[in-house]
C-alpha positions as CSV (number, residue, x, y, z in Angstrom):
1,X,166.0,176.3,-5.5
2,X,167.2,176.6,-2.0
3,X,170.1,179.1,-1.3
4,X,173.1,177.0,-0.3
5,X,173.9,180.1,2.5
6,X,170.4,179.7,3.9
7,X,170.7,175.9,3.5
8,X,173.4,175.5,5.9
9,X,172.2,177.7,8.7
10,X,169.2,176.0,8.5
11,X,171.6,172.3,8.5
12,X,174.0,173.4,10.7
13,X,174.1,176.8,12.2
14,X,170.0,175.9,13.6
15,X,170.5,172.8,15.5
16,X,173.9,174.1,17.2
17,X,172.8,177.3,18.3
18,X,169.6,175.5,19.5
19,X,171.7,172.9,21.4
20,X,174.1,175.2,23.0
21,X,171.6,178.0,24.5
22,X,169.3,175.5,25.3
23,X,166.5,176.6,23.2
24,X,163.0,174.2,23.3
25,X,161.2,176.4,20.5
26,X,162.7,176.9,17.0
27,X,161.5,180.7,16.7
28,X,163.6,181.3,19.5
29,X,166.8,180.6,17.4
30,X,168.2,184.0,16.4
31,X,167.6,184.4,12.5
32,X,168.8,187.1,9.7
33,X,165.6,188.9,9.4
34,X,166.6,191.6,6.8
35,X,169.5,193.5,5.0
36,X,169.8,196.7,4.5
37,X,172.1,198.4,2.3
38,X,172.3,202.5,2.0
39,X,174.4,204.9,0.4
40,X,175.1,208.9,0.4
41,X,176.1,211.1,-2.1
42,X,177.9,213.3,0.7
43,X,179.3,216.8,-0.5
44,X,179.2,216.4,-4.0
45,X,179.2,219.3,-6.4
46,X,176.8,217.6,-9.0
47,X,174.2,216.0,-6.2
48,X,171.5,214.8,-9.0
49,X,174.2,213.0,-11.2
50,X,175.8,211.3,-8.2
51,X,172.3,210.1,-6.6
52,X,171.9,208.8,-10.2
53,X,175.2,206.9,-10.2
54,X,174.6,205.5,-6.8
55,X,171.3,204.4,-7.3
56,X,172.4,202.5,-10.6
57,X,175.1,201.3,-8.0
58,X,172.9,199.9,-5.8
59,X,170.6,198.5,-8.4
60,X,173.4,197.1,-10.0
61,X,174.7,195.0,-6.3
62,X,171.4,194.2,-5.2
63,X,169.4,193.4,-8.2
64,X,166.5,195.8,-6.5
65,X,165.8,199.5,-7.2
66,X,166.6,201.7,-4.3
67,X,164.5,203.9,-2.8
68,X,165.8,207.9,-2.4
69,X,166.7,208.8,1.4
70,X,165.9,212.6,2.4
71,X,167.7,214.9,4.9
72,X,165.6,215.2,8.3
73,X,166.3,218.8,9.0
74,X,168.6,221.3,7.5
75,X,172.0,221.8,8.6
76,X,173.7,225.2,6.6
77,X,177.3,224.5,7.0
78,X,176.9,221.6,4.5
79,X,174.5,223.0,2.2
80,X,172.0,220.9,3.4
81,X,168.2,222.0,2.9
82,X,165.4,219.8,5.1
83,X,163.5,216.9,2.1
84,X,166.7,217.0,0.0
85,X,167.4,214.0,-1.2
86,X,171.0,213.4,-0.1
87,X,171.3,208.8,-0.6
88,X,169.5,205.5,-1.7
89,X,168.5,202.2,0.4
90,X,167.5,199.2,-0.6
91,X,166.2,196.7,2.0
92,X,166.7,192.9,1.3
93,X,164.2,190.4,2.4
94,X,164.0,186.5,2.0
95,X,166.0,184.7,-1.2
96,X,167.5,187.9,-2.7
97,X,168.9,188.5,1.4
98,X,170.7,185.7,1.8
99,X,171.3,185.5,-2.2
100,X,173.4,188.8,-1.2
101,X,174.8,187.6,2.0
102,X,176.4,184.7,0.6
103,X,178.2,187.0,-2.1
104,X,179.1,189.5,0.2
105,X,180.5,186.7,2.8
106,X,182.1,184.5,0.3
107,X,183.4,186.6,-2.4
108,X,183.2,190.9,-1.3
109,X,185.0,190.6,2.5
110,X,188.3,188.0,1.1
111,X,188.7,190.8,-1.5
112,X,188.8,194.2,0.9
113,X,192.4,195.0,1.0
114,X,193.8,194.8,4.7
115,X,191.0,192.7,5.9
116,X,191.2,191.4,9.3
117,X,187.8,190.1,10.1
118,X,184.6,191.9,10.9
119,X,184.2,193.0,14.6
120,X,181.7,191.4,16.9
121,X,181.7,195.0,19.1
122,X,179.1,196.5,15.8
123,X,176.3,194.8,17.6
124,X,173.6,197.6,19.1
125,X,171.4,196.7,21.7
126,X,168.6,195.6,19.1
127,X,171.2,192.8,17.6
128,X,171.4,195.3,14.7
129,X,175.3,194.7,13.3
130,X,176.0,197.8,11.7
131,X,179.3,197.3,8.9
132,X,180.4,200.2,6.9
133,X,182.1,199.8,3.9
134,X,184.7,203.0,2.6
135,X,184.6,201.4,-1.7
136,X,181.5,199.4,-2.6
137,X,183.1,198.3,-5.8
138,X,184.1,194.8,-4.1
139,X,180.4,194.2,-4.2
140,X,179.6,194.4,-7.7
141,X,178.9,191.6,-9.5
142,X,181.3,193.0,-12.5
143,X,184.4,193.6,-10.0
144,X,186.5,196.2,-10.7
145,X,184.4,198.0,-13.3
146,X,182.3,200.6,-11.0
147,X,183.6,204.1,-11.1
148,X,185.3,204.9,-8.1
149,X,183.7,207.7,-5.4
150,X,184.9,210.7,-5.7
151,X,186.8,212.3,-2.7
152,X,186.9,216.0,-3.1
């Protein structure tokens, strides 16, 4: 079963975009080729228990298990030794990425309060768009019941 998110850029959003910049070759159409979604535990007290939680967040939002990020080097003013594990990612690919981007289009941005649109300056020079969200409970699939981060 073809995503209806994927099924419309390849209807619509495809033949436009090929149309208006002119292009003769269909790989030349700019394309969604992976998400990735990551996560840190920041300055908790209790850094295994939270790395825990958030991983079972992430699991829970992506339907993938996320893999544990480590600190490059350490840094003493934040307690920070080099190989600790400080977050979670979980890189989306194919179905399960546009299965996601379609939930987090249609259904998580409407529903972040004071939402005025995302902004097309997060592009890098790479095309990367880089979106940070401050409460990651809009994207659960059980709204509303995720615990809360904990700002300390």
């Amino acid at each position: 079963m073809e995503n209806e998110f994927y099924s419309h850029y390849k209807d619509r959003v495809m033949p436009a975009l090929q149309k208006a910049h002119g292009y003769k070759n269909v790989h030349q159409i700019p394309k969604v080729e992976k998400v990735v979604i990551n996560t840190s535990v920041g300055s908790q007290s209790d850094v295994k228990q939270a790395l825990e939680e958030a991983k079972a967040e992430l699991a829970l939002i992506t339907g993938q298990r996320p893999v544990e990020t480590l600190a490059k080097k350490s840094i003493s003013n934040f307690k920070l030794r080099k190989g600790q594990a400080i977050g979670a990612k979980v890189t989306l690919r194919g179905e399960r990425m546009y299965e996601f981007l379609e939930r987090f289009i249609k259904a998580a941005l409407p529903r972040i309060r004071d939402f005025r649109g995302v902004s097309p300056r997060c592009f890098d020079d790479n095309g990367n768009y880089t979106l940070g969200i401050s409460d990651q409970s809009t994207l659960s699939p059980r709204h509303g019941r995720t615990r809360k981060p904990n700002r300390s």
